[in-house]
C-alpha positions in Angstrom: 0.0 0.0 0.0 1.7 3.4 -0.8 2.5 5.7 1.5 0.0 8.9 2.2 1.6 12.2 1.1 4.0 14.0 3.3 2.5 16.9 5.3 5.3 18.6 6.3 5.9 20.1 10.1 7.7 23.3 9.2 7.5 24.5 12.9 9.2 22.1 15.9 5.8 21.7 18.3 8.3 21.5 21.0 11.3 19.5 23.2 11.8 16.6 24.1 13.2 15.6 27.9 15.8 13.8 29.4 19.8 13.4 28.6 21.0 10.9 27.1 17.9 9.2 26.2 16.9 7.1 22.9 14.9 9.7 21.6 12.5 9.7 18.4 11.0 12.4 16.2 9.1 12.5 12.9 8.3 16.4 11.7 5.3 14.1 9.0 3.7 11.5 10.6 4.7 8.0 9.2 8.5 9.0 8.2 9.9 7.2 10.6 10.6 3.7 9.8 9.9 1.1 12.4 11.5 -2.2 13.2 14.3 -1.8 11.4 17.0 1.2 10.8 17.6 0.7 6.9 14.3 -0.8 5.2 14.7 -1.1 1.3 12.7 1.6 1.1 12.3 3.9 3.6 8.9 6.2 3.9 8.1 8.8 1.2 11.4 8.4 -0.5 13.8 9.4 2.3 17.3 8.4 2.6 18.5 6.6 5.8 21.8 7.3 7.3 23.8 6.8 10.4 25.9 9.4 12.4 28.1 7.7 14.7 29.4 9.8 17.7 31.4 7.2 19.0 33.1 4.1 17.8 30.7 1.4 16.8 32.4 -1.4 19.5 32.1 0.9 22.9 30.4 -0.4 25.4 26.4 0.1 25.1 26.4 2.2 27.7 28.8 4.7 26.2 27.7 4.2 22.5 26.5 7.5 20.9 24.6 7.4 17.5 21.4 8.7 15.5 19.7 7.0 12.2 18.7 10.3 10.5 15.9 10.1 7.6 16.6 13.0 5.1 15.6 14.3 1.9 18.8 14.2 0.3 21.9 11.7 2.0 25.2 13.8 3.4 27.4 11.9 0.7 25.9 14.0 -2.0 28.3 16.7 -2.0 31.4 17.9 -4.0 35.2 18.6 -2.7 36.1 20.7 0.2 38.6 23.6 -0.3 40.2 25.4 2.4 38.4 28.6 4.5 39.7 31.2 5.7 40.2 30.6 9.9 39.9 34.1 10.9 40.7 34.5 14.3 40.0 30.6 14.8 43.0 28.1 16.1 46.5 28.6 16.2 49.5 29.5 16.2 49.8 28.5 19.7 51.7 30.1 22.6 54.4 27.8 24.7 52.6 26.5 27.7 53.0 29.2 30.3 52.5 29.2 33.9 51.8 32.7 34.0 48.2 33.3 35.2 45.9 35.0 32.1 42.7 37.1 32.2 40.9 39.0 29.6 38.3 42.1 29.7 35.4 41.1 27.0 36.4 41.1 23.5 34.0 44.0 21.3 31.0 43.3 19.5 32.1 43.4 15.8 32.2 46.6 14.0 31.3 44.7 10.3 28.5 41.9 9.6 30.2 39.2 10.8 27.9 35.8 11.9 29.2 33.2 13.9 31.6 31.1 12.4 33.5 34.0 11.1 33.3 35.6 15.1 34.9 32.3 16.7 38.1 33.4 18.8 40.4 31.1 19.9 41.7 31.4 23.6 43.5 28.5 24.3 43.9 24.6 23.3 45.5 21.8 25.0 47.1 20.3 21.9 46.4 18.8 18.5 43.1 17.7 16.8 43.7 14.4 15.8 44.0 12.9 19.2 40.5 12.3 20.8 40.8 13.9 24.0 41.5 17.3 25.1 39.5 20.5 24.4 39.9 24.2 22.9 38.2 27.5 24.3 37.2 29.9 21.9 34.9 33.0 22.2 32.0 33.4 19.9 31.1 36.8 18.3 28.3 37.5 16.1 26.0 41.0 14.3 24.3 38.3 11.5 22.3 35.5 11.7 24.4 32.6 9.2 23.0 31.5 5.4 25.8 28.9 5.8 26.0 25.6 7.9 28.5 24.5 9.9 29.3 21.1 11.3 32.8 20.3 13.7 34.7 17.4 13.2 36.8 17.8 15.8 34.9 17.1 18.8 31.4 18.2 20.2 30.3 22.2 20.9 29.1 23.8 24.4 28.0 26.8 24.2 27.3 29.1 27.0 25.6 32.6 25.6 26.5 35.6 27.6 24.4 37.5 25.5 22.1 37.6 23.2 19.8 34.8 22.5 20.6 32.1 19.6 18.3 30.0 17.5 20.1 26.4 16.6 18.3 25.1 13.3 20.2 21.5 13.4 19.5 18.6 11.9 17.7 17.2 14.5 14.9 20.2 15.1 15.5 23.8 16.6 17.0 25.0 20.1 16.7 28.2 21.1 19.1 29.3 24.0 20.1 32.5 25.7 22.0 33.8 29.0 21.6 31.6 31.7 21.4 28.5 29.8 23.6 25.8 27.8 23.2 24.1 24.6 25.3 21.1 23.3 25.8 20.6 19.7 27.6 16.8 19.2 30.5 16.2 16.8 29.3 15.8 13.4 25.6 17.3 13.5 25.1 20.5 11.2 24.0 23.5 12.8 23.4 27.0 11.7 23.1 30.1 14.2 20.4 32.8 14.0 20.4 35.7 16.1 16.7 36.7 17.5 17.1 39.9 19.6 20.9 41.7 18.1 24.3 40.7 18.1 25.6 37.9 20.6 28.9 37.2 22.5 29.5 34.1 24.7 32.1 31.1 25.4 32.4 28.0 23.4 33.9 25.0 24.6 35.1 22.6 21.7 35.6 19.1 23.8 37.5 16.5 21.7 37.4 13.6 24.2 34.1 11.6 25.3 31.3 13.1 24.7 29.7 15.2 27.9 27.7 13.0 30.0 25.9 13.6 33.8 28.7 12.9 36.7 28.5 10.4 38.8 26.6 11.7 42.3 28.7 9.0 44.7 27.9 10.0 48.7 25.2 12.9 47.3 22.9 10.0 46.6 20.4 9.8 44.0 19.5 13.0 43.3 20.8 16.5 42.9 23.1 19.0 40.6 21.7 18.8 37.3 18.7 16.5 36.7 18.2 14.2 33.2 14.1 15.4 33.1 15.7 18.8 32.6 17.8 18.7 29.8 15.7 19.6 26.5 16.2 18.2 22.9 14.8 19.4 19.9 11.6 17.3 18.3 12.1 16.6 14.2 12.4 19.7 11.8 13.0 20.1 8.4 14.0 22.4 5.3 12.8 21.1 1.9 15.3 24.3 0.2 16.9 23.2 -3.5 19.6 26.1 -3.5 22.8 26.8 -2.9 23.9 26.3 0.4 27.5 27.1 1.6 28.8 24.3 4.3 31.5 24.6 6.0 33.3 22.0 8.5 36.2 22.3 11.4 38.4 19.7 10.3 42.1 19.1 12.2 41.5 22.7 13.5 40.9 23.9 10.1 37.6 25.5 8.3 37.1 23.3 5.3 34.2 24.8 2.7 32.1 23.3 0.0 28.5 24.6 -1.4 25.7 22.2 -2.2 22.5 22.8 -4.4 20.2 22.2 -1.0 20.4 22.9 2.5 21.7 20.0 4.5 19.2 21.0 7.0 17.0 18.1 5.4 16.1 15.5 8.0 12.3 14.2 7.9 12.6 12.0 11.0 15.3 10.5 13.6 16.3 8.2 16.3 19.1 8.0 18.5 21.1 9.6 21.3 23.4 11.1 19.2 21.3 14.5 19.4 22.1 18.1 20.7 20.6 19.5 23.5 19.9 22.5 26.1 19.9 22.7 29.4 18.5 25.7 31.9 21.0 26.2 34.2 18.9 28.2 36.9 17.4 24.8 37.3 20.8 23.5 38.9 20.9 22.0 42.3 23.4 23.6 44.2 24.8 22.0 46.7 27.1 23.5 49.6 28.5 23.6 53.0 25.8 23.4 56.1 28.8 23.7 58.6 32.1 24.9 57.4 34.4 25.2 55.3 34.4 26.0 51.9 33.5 22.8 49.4 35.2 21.8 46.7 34.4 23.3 42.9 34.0 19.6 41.5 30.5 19.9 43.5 28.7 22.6 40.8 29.9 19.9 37.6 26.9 20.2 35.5 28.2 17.6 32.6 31.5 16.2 32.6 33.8 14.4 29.9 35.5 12.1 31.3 38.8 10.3 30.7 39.9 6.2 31.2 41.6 6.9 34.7 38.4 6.9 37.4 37.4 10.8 38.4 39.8 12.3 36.0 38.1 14.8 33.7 39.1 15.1 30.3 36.8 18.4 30.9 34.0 19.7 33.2 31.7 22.1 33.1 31.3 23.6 36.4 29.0 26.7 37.6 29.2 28.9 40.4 25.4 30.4 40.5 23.5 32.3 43.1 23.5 30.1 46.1 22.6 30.5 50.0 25.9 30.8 51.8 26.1 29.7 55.5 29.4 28.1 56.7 29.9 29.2 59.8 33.8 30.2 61.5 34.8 29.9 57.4 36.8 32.1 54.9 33.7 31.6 52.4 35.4 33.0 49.2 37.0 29.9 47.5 40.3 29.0 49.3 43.6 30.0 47.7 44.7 26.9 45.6 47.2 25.3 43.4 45.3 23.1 41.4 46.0 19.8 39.2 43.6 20.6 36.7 43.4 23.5 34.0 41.0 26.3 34.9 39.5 28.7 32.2 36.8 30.8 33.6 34.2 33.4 32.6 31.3 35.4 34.3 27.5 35.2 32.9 26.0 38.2 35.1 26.8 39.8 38.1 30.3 39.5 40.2 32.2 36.3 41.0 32.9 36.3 44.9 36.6 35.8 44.7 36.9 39.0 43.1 36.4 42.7 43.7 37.3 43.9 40.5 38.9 43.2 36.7 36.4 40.4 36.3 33.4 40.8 34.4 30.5 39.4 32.0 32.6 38.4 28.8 35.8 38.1 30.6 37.8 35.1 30.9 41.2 33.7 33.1 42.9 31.1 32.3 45.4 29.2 35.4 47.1 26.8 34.4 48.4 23.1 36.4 49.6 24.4 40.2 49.5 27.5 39.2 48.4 29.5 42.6 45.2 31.9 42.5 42.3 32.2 44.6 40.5 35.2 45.9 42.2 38.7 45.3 43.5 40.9 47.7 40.2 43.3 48.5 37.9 40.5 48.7 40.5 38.5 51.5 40.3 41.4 53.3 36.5 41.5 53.5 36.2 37.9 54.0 38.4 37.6 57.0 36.3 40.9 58.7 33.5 39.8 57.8 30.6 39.3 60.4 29.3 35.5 59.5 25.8 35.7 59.0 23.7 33.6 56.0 23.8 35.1 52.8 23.1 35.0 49.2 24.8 36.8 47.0 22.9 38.9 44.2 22.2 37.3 41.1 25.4 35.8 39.8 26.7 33.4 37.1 30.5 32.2 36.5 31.2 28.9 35.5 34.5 26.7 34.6 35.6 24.8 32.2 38.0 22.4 34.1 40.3 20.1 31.8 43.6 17.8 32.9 45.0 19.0 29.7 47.3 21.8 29.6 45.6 25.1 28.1 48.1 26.6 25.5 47.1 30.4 24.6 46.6 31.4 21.3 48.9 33.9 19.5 46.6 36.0 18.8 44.6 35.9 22.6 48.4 36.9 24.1 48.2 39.5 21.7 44.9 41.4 22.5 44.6 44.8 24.1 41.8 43.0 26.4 44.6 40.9 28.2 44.8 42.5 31.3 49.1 42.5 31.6 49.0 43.7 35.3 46.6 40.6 36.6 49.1 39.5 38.8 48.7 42.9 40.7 45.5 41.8 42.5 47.3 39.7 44.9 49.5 42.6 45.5 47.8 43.6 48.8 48.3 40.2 50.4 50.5 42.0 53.0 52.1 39.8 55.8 49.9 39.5 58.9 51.6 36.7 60.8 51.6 37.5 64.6 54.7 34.9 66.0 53.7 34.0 69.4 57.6 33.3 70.2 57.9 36.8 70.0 
């Protein structure tokens, strides 16, 4: 019996919850085939296709893939030819132990959308090895005609303003300050700005894909909940002209144009899919008696590597959050750390420092290098009267990685670096009373 014909669903009706789950979608009813992934002939004519986030022999627990159902398959496509980078990638700096921070980098002056905005900050080495991650900073005045896809690794985007609209593959998100979205390795994506131009941080993670931490002692619940994360429902464009794509390959932008947009796919299954996730709907959890806790306990999604509790990279957020330790220096302890910390600011003030730290900025500290809270705000912190308190509405978050962050060239370059950083700590005067004495 043939099929019916197609009504299209030009409009997602929606999201879909939970991480990680084996979702489906169908934007016309009947598209979707079922008991099987490749039938001879799939419904109305479609093409059926497999994108593979992870090798096909990991365990089923850690296998990530989608069977996409689209009008035209990705094969159908001529050669690539290099791009122009931009500000994207390298050259890379030396490792330095120096400790880095940024003001915001401007708004662009030209129409610029944003694949041509990205900025690299730092990477911890070469794309061809699957681990390790790159921060870059996006930029954008124009909503992109092109597509984009990354090849090497998956995107998380954290908007510090501006809202974006992700047409993907697999439907639409729509995210803005305060939130995250997650676009995996592979899926094509194109960025349209709904209320002016946009600036946030992009973490490129070429390791594992993200995935929920483990909650060990907390227990069953708490931090970031599955039922919250939101992925898109099926979406489609049925367009027959020319449509620029572009790829990040090995750290490159690779270009070719097609006669469609790639943005094709009728129906879907899978886990393989991006997502967003509302980050005012994080559990925080803290110290009920003293002591400040460790940062580990704000991870929101983690990547993680083969040694047990080693992060290839987290994500970690410090949001507005009752604070009630009591006898306790409450701003996070001075520290030399391990890990790799880059950090940036949402909204508001990060309680460690006073000043030279604001929405768009970013520092970077590198493996033992030793930071922590800057001279004004110790001062406060050890005077202060201890009573409960939470601070006024505030967003900073980290991305944490075991992997060395080399800065870019061109991020060591900009006027934003702030070149007297290290002065913060200058009024850490010596207050040591010997009782010998």
């Amino acid at each position: 019996m043939p099929n019916p014909p197609p009504v299209p669903n030009p409009a997602a009706p929606g999201y879909q919850t939970g991480f990680c789950n084996e979702f489906s979608s169908e934007a016309v009813a009947g598209a979707l085939p079922i008991g099987s992934n490749s039938p001879q002939r799939v419904p109305f004519g479609l093409y059926a296709e497999q994108l593979s986030g992870t090798a096909f022999t990991v365990p089923r627990r850690e296998s990530r893939r989608s069977w996409l159902y689209r009008i035209r398959p990705s094969a159908l496509h001529g050669e690539y030819s290099r791009a122009d980078n931009g500000m994207l990638g390298g050259p890379y700096c030396t490792p330095t132990p120096n400790r880095l921070r940024w003001d915001p980098l401007p708004l662009p002056s030209i129409p610029t959308d944003f694949v041509a905005g990205l900025f690299t900050i730092g990477s911890t080495g070469a794309a061809e090895r699957p681990a390790g991650a790159t921060v870059h900073i996006y930029r954008a005045n124009l909503s992109m005609q092109r597509v984009f896809f990354d090849a090497d690794g998956e995107i998380l985007l954290i908007p510090e303003r501006g809202r974006l609209r992700l047409a993907t593959e697999f439907g639409l998100l729509e995210v803005g300050p305060g939130e995250l979205a997650v676009v995996p390795r592979g899926i094509k994506f194109r960025v349209e700005l709904t209320d002016g131009p946009v600036r946030g941080y992009l973490c490129e993670n070429h390791g594992a894909p993200f995935r929920l931490p483990d909650l060990g002692p907390i227990g069953a619940n708490g931090l970031a909940n599955p039922r919250d994360f939101l992925a898109p429902a099926a979406w489609f464009e049925e367009r027959d002209e020319p449509t620029e794509l572009v790829q990040k390959f090995q750290g490159n932008l690779w270009s070719t144009v097609l006669g469609h947009s790639p943005l094709d796919v009728v129906a879907w299954h899978g886990n393989h899919v991006p997502y967003k996730y509302d980050l005012a709907k994080f559990n925080t959890m803290g110290s009920v008696s003293f002591d400040h806790p460790d940062p580990s306990l704000g991870t929101v999604i983690t990547s993680p590597t083969n040694t047990p509790g080693l992060a290839n990279v987290d994500f970690v957020i410090f949001p507005s959050r009752w604070q009630v330790a009591e006898n306790t220096f409450r701003p996070p302890w001075f520290h030399r750390n391990f890990m790799n910390e880059y950090m940036g600011l949402v909204r508001g003030a990060y309680d460690a420092k006073a000043t030279g730290f604001v929405p768009g900025g970013g520092s970077l500290h590198s493996c033992m290098s030793a930071h922590g809270p800057d001279a004004d705000t110790t001062r406060r912190a050890i005077g202060a009267a201890l009573r409960p308190e939470k601070p006024a509405d505030t967003l900073a978050f980290m991305f944490e990685t075991s992997g060395i962050l080399c800065p870019s060239q061109n991020a060591m370059q900009l006027e934003q670096r702030q070149r007297d950083y290290d002065s913060c700590w200058d009024g850490l005067e010596k207050s040591f009373v010997n009782p010998a004495r």
